[in-house]
The first five atom37 places (N, CA, C, CB, O) and aatype in JSON, in Angstrom:
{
  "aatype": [20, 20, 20, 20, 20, 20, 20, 20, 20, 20, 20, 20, 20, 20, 20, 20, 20, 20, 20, 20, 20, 20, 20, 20, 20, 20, 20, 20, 20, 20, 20, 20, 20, 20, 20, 20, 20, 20, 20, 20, 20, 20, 20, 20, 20, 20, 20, 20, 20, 20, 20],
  "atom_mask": [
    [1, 1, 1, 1, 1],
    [1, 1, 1, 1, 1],
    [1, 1, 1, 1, 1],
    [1, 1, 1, 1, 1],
    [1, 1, 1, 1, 1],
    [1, 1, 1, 1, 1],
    [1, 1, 1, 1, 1],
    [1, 1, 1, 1, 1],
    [1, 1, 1, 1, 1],
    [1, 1, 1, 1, 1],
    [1, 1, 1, 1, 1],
    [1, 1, 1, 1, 1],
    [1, 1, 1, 1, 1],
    [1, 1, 1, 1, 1],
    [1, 1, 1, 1, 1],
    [1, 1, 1, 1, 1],
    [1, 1, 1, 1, 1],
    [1, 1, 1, 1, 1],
    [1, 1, 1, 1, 1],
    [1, 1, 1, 1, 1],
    [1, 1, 1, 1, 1],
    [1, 1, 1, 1, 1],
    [1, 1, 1, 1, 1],
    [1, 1, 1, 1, 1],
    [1, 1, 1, 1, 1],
    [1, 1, 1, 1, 1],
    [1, 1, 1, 1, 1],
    [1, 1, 1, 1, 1],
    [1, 1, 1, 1, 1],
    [1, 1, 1, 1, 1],
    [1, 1, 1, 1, 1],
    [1, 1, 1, 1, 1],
    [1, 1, 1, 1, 1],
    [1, 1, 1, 1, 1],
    [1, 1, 1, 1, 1],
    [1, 1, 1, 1, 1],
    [1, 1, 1, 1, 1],
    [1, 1, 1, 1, 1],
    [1, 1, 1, 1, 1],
    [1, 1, 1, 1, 1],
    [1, 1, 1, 1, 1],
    [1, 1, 1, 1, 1],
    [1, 1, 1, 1, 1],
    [1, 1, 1, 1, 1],
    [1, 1, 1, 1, 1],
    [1, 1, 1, 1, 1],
    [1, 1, 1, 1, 1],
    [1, 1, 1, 1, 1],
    [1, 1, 1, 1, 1],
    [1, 1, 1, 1, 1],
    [1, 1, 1, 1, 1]
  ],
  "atom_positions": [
    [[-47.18, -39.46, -70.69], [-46.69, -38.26, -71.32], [-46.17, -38.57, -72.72], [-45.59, -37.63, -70.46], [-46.43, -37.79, -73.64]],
    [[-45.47, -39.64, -72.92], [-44.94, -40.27, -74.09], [-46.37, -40.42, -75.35], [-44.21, -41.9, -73.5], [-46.59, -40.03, -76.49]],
    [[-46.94, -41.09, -74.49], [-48.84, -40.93, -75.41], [-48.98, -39.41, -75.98], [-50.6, -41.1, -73.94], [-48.71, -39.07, -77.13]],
    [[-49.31, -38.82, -75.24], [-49.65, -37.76, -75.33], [-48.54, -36.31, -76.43], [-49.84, -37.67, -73.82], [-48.95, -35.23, -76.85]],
    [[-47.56, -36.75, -76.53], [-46.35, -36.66, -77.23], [-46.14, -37.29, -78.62], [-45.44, -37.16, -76.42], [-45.71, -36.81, -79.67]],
    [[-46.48, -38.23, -78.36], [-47.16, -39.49, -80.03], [-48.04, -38.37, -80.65], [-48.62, -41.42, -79.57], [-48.02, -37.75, -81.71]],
    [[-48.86, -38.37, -79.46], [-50.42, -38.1, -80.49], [-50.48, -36.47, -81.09], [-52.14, -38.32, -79.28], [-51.3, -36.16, -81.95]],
    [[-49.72, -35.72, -80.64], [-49.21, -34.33, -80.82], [-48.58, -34.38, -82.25], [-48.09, -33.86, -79.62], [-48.96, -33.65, -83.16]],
    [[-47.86, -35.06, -82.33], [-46.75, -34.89, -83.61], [-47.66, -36.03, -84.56], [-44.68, -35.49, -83.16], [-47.41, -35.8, -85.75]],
    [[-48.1, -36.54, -84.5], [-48.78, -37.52, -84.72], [-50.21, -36.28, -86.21], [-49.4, -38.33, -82.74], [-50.37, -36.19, -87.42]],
    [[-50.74, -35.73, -85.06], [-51.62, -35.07, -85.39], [-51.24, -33.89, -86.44], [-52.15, -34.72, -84.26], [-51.77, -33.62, -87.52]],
    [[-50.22, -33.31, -85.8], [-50.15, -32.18, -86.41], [-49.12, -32.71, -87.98], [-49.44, -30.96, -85.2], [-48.81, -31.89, -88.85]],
    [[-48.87, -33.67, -88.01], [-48.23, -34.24, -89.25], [-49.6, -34.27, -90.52], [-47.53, -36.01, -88.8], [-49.67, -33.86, -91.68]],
    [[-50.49, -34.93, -89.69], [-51.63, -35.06, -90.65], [-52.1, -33.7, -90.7], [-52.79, -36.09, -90.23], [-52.01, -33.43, -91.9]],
    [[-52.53, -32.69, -90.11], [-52.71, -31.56, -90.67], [-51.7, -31.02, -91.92], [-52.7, -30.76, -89.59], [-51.93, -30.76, -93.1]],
    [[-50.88, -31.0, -91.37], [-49.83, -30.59, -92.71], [-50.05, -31.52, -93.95], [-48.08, -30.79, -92.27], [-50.29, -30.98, -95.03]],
    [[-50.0, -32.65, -93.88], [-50.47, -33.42, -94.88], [-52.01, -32.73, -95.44], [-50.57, -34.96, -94.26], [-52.15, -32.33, -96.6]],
    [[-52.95, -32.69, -94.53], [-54.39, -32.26, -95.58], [-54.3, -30.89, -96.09], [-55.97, -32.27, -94.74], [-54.99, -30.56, -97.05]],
    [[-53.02, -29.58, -95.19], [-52.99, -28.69, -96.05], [-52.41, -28.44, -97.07], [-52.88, -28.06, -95.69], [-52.76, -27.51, -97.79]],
    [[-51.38, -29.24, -97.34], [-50.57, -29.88, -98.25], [-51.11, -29.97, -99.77], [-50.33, -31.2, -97.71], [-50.66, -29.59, -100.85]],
    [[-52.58, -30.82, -99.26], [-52.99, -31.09, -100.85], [-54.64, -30.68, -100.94], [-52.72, -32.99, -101.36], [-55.52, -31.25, -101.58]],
    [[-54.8, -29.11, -99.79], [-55.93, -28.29, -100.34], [-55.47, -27.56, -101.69], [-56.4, -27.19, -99.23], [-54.29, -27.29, -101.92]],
    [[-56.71, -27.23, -102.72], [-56.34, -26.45, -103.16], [-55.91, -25.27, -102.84], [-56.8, -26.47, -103.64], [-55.94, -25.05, -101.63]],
    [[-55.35, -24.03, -103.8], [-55.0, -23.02, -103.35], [-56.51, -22.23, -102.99], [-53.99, -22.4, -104.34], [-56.51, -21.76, -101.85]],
    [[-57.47, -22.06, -103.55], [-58.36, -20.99, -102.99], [-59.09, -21.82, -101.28], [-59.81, -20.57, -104.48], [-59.77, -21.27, -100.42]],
    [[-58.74, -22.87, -101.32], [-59.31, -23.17, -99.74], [-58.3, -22.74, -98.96], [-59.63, -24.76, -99.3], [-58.48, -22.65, -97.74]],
    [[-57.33, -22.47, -99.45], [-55.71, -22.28, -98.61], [-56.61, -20.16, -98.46], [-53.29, -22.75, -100.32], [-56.92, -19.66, -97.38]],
    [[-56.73, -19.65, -99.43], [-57.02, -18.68, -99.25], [-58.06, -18.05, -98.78], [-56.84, -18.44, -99.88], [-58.06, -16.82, -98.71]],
    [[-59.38, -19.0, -98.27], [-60.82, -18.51, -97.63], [-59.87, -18.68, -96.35], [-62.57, -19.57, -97.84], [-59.52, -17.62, -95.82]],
    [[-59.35, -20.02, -95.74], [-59.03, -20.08, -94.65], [-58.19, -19.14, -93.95], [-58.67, -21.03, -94.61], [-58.27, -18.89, -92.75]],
    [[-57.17, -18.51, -94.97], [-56.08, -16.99, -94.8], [-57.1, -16.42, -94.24], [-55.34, -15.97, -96.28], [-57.23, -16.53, -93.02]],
    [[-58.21, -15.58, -95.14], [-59.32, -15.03, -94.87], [-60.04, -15.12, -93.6], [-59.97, -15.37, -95.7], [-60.28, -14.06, -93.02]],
    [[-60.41, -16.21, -93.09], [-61.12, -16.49, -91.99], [-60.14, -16.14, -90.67], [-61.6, -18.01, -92.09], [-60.62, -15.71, -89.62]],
    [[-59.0, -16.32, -90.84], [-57.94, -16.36, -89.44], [-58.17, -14.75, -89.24], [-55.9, -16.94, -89.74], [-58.6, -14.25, -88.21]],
    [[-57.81, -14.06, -90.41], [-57.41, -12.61, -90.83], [-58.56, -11.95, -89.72], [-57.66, -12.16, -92.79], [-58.47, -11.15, -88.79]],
    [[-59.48, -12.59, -90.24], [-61.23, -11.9, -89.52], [-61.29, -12.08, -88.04], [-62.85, -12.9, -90.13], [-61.74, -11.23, -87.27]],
    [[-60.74, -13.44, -87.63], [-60.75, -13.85, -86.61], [-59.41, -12.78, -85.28], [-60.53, -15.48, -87.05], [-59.53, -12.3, -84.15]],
    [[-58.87, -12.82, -85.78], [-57.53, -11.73, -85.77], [-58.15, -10.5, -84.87], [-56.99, -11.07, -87.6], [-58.11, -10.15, -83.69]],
    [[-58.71, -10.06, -86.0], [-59.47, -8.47, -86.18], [-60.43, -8.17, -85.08], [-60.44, -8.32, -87.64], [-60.51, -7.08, -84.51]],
    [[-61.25, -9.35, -84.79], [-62.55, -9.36, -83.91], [-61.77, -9.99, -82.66], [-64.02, -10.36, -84.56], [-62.61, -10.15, -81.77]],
    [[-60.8, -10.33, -82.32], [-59.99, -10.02, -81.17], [-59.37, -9.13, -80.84], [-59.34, -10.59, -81.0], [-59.1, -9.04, -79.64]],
    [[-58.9, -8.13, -81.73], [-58.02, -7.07, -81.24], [-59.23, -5.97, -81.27], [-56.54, -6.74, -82.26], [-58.92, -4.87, -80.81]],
    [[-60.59, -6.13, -81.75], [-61.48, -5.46, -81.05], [-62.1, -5.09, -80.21], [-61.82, -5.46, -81.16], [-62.65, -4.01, -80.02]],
    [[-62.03, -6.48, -79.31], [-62.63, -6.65, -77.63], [-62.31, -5.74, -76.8], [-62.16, -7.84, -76.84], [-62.99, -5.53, -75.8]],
    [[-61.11, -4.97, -77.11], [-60.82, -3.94, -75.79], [-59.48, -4.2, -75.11], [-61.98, -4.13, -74.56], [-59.16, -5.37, -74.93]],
    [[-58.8, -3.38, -74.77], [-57.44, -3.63, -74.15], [-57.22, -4.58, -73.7], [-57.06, -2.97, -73.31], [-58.28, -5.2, -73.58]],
    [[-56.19, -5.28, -73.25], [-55.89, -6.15, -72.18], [-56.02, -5.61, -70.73], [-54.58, -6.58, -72.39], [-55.65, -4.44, -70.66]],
    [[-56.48, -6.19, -69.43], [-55.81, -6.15, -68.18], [-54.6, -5.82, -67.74], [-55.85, -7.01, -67.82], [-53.54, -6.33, -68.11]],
    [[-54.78, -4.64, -66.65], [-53.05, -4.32, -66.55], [-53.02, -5.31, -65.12], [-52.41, -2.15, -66.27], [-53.87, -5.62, -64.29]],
    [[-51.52, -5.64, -65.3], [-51.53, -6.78, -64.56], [-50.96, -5.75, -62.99], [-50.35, -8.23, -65.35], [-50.17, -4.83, -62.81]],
    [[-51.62, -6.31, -62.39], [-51.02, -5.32, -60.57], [-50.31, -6.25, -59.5], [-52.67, -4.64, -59.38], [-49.93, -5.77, -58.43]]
  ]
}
């Protein structure tokens, strides 16, 4: 579990690091892409009512 706990914080450090030193318009396609991604989920159709 301790592994697995490393490699978590581990990881997500280096993400922050490579977004760190994208430029700004890759910072902004990627805004873009989530935004879309977003959209075409809240399109699928209601949720399940739970019984």
């Amino acid at each position: 579990m301790a592994l697995r706990l490393t490699y978590l914080v581990v990881s997500n450090l280096l993400s922050w690091m490579v977004l760190l030193t994208r430029p700004g318009a890759a910072k902004d396609v990627e805004i873009l892409v989530l935004r879309q991604q977003l959209a075409v989920l809240h399109r699928n159709g209601p949720r399940p009512q739970l019984s």
